[in-house]
C-alpha positions as CSV (number, residue, x, y, z in Angstrom):
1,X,0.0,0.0,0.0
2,X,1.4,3.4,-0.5
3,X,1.2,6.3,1.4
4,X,-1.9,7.9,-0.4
5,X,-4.4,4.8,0.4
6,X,-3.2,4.5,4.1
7,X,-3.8,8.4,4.4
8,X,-7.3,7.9,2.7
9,X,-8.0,5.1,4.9
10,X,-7.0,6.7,8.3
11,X,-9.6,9.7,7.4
12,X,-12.3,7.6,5.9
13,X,-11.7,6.2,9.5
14,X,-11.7,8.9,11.5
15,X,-14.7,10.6,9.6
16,X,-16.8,7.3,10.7
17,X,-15.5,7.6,14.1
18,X,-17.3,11.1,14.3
19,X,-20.7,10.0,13.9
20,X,-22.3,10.0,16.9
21,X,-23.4,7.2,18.2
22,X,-23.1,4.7,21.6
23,X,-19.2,5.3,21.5
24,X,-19.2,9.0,21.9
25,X,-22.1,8.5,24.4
26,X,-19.1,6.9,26.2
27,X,-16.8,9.3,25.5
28,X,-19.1,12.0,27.2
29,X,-19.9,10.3,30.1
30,X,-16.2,9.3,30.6
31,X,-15.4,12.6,30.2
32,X,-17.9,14.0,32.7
33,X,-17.8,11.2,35.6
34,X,-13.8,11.1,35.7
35,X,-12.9,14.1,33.9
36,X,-10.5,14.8,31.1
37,X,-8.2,12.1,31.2
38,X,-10.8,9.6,31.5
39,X,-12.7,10.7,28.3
40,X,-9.3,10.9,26.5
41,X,-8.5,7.5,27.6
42,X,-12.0,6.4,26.4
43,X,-11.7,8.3,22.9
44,X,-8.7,6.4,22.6
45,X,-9.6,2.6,23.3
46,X,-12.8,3.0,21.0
47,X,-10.6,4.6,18.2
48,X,-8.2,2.0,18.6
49,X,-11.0,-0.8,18.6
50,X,-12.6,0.5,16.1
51,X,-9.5,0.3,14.0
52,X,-8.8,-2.9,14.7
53,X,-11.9,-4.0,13.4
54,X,-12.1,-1.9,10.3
55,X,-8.6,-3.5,9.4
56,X,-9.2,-6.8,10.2
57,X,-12.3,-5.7,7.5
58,X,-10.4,-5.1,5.0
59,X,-7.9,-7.3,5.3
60,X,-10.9,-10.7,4.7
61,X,-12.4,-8.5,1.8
62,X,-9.2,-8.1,0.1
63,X,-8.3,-12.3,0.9
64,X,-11.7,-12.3,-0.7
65,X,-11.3,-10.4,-4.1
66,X,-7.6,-12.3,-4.6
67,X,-9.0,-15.2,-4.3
68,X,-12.1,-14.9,-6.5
């Protein structure tokens, strides 16, 4: 992969992050119960999670397309 598509993919990422949703439900009430190291802490471990899934993904679609 070049640097253009990982660039791409890490903002098509974090765009989908933004939508709210359960996870920045979380994030708030992190943020508010245990101030703002908790909701940074929280922001992190879903964007990190979410990650992992989104490359794990991409990684069966693409096993997919190579081998079809």
């Amino acid at each position: 992969m070049d640097s253009w598509t990982i660039a791409t993919f890490i903002g098509a990422s974090f765009l989908l992050y933004l939508t709210p949703g359960a996870d920045m439900m979380f994030t708030i009430a992190s943020g508010v119960a245990g101030g703002p190291r908790a909701g940074l802490a929280a922001a992190c471990g879903i964007a990190l999670g979410v990650m992992v899934h989104v490359t794990a993904a991409a990684a069966g679609l693409a096993v997919l397309v190579a081998t079809s």
